[in-house]
C-alpha positions in Angstrom: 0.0 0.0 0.0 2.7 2.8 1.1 4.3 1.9 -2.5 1.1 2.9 -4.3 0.8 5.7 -2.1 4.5 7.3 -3.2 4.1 5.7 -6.8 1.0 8.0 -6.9 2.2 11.0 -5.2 5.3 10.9 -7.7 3.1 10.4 -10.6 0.9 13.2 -10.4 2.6 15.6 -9.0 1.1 18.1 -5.7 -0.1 21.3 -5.4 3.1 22.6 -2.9 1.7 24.8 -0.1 4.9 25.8 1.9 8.5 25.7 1.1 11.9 26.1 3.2 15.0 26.1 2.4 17.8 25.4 4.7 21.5 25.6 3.6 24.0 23.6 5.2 27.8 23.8 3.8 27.7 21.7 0.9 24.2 20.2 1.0 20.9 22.3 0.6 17.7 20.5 2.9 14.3 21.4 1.3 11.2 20.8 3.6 8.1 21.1 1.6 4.4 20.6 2.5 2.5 19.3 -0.2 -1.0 18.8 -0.5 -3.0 15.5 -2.4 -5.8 15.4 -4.5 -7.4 15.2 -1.4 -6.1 18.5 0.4 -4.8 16.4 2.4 -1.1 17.7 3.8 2.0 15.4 3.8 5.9 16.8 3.9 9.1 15.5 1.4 12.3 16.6 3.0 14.8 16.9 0.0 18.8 17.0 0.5 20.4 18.5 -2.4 24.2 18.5 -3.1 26.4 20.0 -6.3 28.3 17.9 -7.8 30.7 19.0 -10.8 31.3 16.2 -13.5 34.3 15.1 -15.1 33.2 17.3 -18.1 33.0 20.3 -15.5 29.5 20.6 -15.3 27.6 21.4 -12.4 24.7 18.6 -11.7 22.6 18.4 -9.0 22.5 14.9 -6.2 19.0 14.6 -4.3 17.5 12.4 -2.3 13.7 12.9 -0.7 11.7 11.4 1.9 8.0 11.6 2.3 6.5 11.9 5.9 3.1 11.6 6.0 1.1 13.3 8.9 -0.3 10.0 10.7 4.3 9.0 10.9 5.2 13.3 12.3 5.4 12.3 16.3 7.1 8.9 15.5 10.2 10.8 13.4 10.0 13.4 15.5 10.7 10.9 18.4 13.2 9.1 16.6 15.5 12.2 15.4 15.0 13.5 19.0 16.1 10.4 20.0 19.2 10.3 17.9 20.3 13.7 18.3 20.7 13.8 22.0 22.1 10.1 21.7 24.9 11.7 19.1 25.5 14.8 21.5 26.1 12.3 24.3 28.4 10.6 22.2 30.2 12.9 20.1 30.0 16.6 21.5 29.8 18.8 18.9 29.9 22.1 20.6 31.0 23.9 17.3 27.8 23.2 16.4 24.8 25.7 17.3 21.7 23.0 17.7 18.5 24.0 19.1 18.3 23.4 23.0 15.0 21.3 22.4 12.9 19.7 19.7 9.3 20.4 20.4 6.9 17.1 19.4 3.8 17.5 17.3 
């Protein structure tokens, strides 16, 4: 079922109802919220990274998630989870973070 779901969403593409862009040294994030035929909301999180080929010509890596809104406090969880487990770990206090990550 959740492979019909994404073959469908990729198929006929979504009306996108809010964008953000976050760079990040080499790699752009993209967080879109994109609605079905259904107005129904669901989020693709894109990372982006340039890549120059051999020929010297810039092209463009990505790779996307979709979260859908029923799956939001379970990966919120879990990336809470493995952040502060990371921190613990590996200090990075180079690294501005936010203090908390709030749950939906």
């Amino acid at each position: 079922m959740e492979e019909e779901r994404i073959d469908d969403l990729e198929r006929d593409e979504r009306k996108d109802v809010f964008s953000k862009a976050v760079r990040a040294g080499k790699r752009t994030y993209f967080f879109d919220v994109k609605a079905t035929k259904k107005d129904e909301f669901y989020l693709t999180i894109t990372e982006s990274k340039k890549r120059i080929t051999s020929d010297g010509k810039p092209v463009y890596e990505k790779h996307k998630i979709f979260l859908y809104k029923e799956d939001f406090e379970k990966f919120v969880d879990g990336l809470h989870n493995i952040i502060e487990y990371i921190k613990l770990e590996q200090p990075f206090d180079h690294i501005d973070t936010p203090k908390t990550i709030s749950t939906i």
